[in-house]
C-alpha positions in Angstrom: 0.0 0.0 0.0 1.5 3.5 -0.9 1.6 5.8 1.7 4.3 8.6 0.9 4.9 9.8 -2.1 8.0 11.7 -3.3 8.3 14.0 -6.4 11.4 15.6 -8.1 11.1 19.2 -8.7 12.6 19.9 -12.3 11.3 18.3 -15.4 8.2 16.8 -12.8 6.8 19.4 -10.9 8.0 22.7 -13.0 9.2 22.0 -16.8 12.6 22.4 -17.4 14.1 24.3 -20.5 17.8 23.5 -20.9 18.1 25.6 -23.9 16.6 28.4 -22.4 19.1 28.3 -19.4 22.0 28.1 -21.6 20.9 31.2 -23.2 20.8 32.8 -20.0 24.1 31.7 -18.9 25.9 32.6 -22.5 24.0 36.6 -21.8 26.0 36.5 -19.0 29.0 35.9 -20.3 29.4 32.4 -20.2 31.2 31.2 -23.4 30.7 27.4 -22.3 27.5 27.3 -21.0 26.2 24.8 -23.6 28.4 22.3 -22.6 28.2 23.2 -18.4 24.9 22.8 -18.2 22.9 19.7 -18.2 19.2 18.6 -17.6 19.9 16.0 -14.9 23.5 16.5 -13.6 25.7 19.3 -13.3 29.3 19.3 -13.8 32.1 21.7 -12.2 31.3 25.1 -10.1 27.3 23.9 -11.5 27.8 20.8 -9.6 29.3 22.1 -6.4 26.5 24.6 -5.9 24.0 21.6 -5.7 26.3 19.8 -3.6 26.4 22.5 -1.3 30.3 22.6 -1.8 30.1 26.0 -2.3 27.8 29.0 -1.0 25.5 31.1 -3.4 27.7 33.8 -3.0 31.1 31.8 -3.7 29.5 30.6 -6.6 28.1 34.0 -8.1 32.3 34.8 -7.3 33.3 32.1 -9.8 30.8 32.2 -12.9 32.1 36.1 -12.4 35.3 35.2 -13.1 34.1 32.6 -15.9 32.2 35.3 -17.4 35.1 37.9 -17.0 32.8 40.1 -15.0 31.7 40.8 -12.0 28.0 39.6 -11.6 25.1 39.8 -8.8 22.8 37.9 -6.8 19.9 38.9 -8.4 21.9 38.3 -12.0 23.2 34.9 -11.1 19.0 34.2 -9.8 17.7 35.2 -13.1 19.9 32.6 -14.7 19.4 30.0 -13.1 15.5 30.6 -13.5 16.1 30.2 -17.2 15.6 26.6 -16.6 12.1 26.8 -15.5 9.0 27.4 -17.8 5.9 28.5 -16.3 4.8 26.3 -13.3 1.5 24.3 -13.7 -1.1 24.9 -11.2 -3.2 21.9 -11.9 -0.1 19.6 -11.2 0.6 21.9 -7.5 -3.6 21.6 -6.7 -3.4 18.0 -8.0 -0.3 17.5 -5.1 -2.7 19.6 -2.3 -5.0 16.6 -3.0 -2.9 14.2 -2.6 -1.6 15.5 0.7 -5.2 15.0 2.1 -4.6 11.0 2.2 -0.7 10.9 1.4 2.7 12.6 2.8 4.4 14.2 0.0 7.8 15.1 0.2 10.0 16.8 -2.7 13.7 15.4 -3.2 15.8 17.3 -5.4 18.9 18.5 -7.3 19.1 22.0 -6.9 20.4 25.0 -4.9 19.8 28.3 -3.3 19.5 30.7 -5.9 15.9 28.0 -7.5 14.8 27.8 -4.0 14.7 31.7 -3.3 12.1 31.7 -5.5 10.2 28.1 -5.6 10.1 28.7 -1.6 8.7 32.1 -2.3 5.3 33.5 -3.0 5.9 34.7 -6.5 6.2 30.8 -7.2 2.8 29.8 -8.0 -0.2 31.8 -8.9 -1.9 30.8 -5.9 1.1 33.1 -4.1 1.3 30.1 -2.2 5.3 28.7 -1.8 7.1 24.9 -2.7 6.6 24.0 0.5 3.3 25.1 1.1 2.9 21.7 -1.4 4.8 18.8 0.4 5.6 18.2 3.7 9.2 18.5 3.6 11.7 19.6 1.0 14.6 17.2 0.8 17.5 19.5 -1.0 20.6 18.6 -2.7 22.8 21.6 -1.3 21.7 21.3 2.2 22.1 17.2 2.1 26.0 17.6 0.6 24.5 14.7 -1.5 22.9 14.3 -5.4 20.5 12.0 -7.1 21.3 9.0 -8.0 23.8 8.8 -5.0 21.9 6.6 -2.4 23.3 8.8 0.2 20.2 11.4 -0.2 17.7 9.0 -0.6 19.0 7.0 2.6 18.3 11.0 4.4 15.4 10.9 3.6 14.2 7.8 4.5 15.8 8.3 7.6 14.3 11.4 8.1 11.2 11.1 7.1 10.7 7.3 8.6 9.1 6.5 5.4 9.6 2.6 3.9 10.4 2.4 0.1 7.9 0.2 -1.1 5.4 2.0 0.5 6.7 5.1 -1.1 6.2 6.1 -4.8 9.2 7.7 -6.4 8.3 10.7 -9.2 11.3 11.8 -11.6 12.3 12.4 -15.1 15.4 10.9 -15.2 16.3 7.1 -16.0 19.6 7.4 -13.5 17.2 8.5 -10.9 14.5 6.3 -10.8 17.0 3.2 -11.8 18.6 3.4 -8.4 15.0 4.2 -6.6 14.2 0.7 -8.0 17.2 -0.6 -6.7 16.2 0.9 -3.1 12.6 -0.6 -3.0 10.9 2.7 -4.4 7.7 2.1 -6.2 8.7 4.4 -9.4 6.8 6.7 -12.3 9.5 8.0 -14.8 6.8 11.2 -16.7 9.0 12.9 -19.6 9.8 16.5 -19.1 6.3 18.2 -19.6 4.1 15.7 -19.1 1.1 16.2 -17.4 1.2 13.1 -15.1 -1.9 13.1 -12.5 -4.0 10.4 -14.6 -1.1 8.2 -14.3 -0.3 8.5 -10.4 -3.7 8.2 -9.7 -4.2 5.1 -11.9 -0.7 3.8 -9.9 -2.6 4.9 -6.4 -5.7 3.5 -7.3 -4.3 -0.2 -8.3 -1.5 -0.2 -5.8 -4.7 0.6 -2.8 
């Protein structure tokens, strides 16, 4: 019987758009952002932000000196909010649902500069924040840990006191939900963009 249910944030709960990040970044100054940036897993000063290897302000410091500029917070912000597209608020009313007989927690790859704003009230048109959603955000940066490393998903099963096969698992990426099998998750793998509620409640309804 499925009684949590955990859901990535990019590419599940708000679309991602890689190409529109990378044009961010390059406006910048950023002459290799094409090939820094990826949809699932950062590489370099990218990847130590969501690590939590280095602080929001360290790492505004160093894509400065990658763009030969100095840069801002609210610069560095806007950037990184190029991956984002606008965020559904059927799929965020569809998750309030869900809270009413499940706990929903969000476990994610990201860092400060995304959360500023998805734990803010300019996030959904409902001015209501992320985690006005779940009942806990598990986040890369303040975990020192990444998906698929089983380190974060062993927090937050800790944390949380959850079991894995009572648990459904949400995510976009194969890596992801590959070693959330391996762990006992109950999994969905929705492509970027897809409107997923028919499907979880198809899973919730056969699984109950």
């Amino acid at each position: 019987m499925i009684k949590n249910i955990v859901f990535d944030f990019g590419g599940v709960i708000v679309d991602i758009d890689r190409d529109k990040a990378v044009q961010a970044f390059s406006k910048l100054g950023l002459a290799d952002a094409d090939t820094r940036l990826d949809k699932y897993h950062q590489t370099g000063i990218f990847q130590e932000l969501e690590e939590g290897k280095l602080s929001a302000d360290e790492f505004r410091k160093q894509l400065g000196d990658l763009c030969n500029r100095p840069l801002t917070m609210e610069e560095t912000k806007q950037a990184w909010l190029g991956f984002f597209n606008e965020v559904n608020q059927n799929k965020l009313d569809y998750i309030l649902e869900l809270r009413k007989s499940y706990h929903v927690y969000i476990l994610s790859n990201t860092n400060p500069f995304v959360m500023s704003w998805a734990c803010s009230t300019d996030f959904s048109s409902r001015k209501k924040p992320l985690n006005d959603y779940c009942d806990k955000l598990y986040l890369s940066y303040q975990i020192s840990h990444t998906k698929p490393e089983p380190e974060i998903f062993d927090y937050m099963v800790n944390d949380c006191n959850i079991i894995p096969s009572e648990t459904l698992f949400v995510d976009d990426s194969a890596s992801n939900i590959q070693i959330g099998k391996a762990l006992g998750f109950e999994t969905l793998q929705p492509e970027n963009g897809e409107d997923w509620r028919e499907k979880i409640t198809a899973i919730l309804k056969n699984e109950n």
